[in-house]
Every structure is written in structure tokens, then in C-alpha cells.
C-alpha positions in Angstrom: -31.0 61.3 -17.4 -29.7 59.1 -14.2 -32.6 57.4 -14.0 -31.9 56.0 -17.5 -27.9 55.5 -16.6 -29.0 53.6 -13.5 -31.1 51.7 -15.4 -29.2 50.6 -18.5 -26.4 49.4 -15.6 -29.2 47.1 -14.0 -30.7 45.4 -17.1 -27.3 44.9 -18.2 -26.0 43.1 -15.4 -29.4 41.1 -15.1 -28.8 40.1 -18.3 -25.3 39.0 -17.5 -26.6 37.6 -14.8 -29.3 35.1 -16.7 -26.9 34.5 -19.1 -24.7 33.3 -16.8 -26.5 31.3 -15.0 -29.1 29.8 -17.3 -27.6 29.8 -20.5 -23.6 29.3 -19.8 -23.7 25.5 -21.6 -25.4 27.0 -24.6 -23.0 30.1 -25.0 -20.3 27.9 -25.2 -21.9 25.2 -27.0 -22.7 27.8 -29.9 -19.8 29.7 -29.6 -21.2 33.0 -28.5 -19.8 33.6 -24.6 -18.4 37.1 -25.8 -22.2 37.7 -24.7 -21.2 37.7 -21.4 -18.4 40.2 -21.8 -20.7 42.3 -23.9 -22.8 42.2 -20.5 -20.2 43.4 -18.6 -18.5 45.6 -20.2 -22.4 47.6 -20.5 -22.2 47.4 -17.3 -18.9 48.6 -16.3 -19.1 51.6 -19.3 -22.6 52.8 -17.3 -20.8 54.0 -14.4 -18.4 56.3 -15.6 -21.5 57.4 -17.9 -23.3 58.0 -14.7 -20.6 59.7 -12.5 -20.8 62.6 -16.0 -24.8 62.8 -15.2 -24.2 63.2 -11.7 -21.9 66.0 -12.0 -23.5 67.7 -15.0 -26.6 67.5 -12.6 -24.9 69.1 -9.7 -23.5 71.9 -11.7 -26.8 72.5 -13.5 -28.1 73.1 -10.3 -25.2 75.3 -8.8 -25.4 77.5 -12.0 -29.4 77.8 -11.2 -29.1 78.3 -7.5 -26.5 81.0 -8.4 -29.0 83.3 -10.4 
């Protein structure tokens, strides 16, 4: 499941990214620059998301080393 964690981080914050710098004058224009917070805040929620994979990972594998 990290792989997918890592990944959701990434294509938000690319998205954040070309949203920010391409289409900045049209979010505001049309009213919709929460899409840039919705971008970061995906962003910022993935990594406490990830640091629970990690250590659900790590423990899986101390449990299975244990045996």
C-alpha cells in the first residue's frame, strides 16, 4: 500500500502545482481557488496516511520474522 500513498502525495501536489502555475488567473477569475487548497491539503493528509503504512509494514514484518 506505500506505493499507492506515495503516489496519491505526488499527483496531488503536481496537480497543485499546474494549477498553480498555469491556471491561477482562471481559478480566481471563476471563483474556484479552494482547488488549490484541496491540492494541498491531499497532499499534506498523505503523509500522516503514509507514516500508518510504514509502521503497519514494519510491524507486519516483525510479527512474521518472529514466527
Amino acid at each position: 500500500m506505500v506505493p499507492f500513498a506515495v503516489a496519491g502525495i505526488v499527483i496531488w501536489a503536481v496537480v497543485g502545482l499546474v494549477l498553480l502555475v498555469f491556471f491561477r488567473e482562471w481559478l480566481a477569475d471563476t471563483g474556484r481557488e479552494h482547488w488549490l487548497w484541496t491540492c494541498l491539503a491531499g497532499s499534506l493528509v498523505g503523509f500522516p496516511g503514509l507514516a500508518v503504512m510504514l509502521r503497519h509494514d514494519a510491524n507486519r514484518r516483525r510479527r512474521r520474522a518472529a514466527r
